[in-house]
MARFI-774535 format. One record per atom (N, C-alpha, C, O): x, y, z. Coordinates in pm, whole numbers. Each point is the difference from the previous one (the first is absolute). Layout:
% MARFI-774535
X,Y,Z
...
***
This chain:
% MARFI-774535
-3850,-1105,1774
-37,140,-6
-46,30,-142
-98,-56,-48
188,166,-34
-68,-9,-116
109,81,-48
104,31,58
-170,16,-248
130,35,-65
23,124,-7
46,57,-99
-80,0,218
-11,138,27
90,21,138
60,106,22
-57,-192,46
142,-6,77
126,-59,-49
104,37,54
-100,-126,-151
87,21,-71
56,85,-60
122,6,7
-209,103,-100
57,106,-20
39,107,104
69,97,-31
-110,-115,138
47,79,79
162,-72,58
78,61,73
-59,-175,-118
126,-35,73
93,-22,-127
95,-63,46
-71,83,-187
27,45,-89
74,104,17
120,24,13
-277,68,-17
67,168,-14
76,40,135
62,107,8
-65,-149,39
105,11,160
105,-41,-21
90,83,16
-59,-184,-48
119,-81,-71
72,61,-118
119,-27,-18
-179,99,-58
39,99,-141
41,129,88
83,59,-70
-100,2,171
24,100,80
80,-3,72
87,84,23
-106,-188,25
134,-56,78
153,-30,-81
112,5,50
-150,-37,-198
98,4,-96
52,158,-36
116,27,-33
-216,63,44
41,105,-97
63,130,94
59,99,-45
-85,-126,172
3,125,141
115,-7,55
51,100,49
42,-281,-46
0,-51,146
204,90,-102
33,2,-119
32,47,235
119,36,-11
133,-167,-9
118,-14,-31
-197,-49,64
111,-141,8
43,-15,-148
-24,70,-98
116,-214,120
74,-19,-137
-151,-87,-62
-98,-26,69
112,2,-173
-155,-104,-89
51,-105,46
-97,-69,-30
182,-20,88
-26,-120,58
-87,37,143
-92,-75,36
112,144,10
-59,24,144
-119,75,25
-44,-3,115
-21,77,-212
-100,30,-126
-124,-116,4
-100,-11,71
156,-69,-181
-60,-146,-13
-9,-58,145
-109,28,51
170,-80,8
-27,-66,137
-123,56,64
-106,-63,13
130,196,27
-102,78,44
-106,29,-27
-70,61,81
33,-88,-183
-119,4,-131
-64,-138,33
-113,-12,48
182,-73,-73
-50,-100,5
-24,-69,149
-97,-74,16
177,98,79
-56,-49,175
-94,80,68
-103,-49,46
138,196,-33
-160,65,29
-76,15,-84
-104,34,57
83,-40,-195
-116,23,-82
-63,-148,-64
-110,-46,29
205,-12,-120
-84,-57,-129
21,-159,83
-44,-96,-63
89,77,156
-13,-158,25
-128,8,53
-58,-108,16
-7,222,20
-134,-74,95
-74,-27,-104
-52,-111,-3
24,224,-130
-58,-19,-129
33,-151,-37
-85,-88,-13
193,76,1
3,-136,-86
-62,-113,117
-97,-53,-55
106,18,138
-68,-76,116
-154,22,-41
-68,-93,-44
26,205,60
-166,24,-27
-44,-25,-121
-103,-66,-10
178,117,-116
-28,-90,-144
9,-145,22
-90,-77,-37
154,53,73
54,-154,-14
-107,-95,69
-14,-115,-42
-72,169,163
-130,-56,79
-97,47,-29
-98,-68,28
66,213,-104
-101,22,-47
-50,-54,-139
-120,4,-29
224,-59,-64
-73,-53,-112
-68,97,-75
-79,-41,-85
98,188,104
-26,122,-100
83,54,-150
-37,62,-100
141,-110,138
105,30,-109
31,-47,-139
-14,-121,17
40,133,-113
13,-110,-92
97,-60,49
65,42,96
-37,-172,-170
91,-77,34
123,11,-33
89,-74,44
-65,208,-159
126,-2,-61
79,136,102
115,14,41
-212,53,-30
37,127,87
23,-83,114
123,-3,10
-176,-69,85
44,-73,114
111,-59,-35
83,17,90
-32,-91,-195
120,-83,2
118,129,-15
105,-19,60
-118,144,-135
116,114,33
45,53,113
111,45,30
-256,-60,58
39,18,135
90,-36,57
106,50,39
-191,-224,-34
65,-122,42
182,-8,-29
75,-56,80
-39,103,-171
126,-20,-84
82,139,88
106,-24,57
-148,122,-54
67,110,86
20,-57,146
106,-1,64
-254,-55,-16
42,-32,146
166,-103,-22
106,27,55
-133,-147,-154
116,-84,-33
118,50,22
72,-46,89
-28,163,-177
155,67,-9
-30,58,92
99,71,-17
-161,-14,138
46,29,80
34,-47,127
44,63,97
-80,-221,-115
9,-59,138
128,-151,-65
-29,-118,17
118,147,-65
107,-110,11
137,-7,36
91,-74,-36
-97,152,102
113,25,115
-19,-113,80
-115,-27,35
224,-55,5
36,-127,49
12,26,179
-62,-58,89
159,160,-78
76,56,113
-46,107,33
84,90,-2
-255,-36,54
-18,123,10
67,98,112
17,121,-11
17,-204,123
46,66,84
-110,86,155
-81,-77,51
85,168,-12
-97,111,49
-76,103,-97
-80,93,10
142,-153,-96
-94,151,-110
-91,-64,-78
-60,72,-79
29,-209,80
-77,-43,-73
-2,-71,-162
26,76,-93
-45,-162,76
-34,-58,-125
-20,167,-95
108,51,-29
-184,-5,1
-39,84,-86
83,91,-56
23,36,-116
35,6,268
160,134,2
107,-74,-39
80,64,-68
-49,-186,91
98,-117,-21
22,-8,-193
84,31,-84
-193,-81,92
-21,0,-185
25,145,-85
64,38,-98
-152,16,194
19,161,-122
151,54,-36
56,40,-102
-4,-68,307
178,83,-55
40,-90,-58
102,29,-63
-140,-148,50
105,-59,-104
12,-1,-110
86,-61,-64
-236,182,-6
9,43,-137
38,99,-21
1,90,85
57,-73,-242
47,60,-41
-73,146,-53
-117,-33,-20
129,165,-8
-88,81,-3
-96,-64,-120
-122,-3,11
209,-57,-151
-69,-42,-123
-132,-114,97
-112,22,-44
113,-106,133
-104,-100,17
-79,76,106
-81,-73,57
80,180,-21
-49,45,121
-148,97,-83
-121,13,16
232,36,-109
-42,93,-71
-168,-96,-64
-122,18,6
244,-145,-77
-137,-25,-73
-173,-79,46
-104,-29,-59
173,19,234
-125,-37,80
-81,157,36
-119,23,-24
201,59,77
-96,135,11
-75,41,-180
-117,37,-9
176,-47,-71
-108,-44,-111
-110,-34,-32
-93,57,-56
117,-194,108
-89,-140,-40
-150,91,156
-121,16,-13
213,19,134
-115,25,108
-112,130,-88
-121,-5,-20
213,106,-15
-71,102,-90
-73,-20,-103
-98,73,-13
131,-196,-105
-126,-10,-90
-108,-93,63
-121,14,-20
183,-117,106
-131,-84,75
-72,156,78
-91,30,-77
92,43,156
-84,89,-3
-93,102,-67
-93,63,52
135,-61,-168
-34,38,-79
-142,-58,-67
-107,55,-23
151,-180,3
-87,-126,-63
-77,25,142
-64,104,13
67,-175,65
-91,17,136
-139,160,-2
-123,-7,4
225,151,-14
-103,85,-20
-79,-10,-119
-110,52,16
132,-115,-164
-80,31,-87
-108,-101,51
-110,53,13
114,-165,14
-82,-127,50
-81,72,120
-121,-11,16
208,86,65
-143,49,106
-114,129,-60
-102,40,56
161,3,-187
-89,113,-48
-81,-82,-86
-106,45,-42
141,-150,14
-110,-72,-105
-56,-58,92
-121,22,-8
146,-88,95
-124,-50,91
-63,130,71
-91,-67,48
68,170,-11
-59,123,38
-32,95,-62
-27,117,27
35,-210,-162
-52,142,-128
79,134,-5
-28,79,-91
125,-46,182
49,107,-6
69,63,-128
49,113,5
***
């Protein structure tokens, strides 16, 4: 696709961080399974991204998928409750400035 649906699955993911009433482990999960995994899938095959912004991605999808024993709730929900607000915290972070970086990159490619 391109890096304009990425930002659209970013800023969904940053919204999904800033709206959602859950605790920030459950926050993060949610951010990241309906929004920013399809982004990172489409960076990752489209070959649009830099490579360093793709590997932050890459590194969020990481901590959020190493839950051993996910259970019915999934790898993603598995990992998140098992962080602590301090590591939860500092992935809804890391999702917020990678969006960030993402919108200035789509206004420089669109002159905006």
């Amino acid at each position: 696709m391109s890096l304009d649906y990425l930002e659209e699955k970013t800023g969904r993911a940053v919204t999904e961080l800033a709206t959602s009433s859950e605790s920030v482990e459950v926050r993060v999960a949610h951010a990241f399974t309906l929004h920013l995994v399809l982004g990172i899938h489409d960076a990752d095959n489209g070959g649009y991204l830099p490579k360093d912004l793709l590997h932050r991605l890459q590194e969020v999808e990481r901590r959020l998928t190493t839950a051993t024993d996910a259970g019915e709730e999934g790898v993603v929900m598995a990992t998140a409750r098992a962080m602590n607000d301090a590591e939860a915290s500092e992935v809804a972070q890391e999702m917020v400035a990678i969006d960030a970086e993402v919108r200035v990159l789509c206004e420089e490619q669109s002159g905006r």
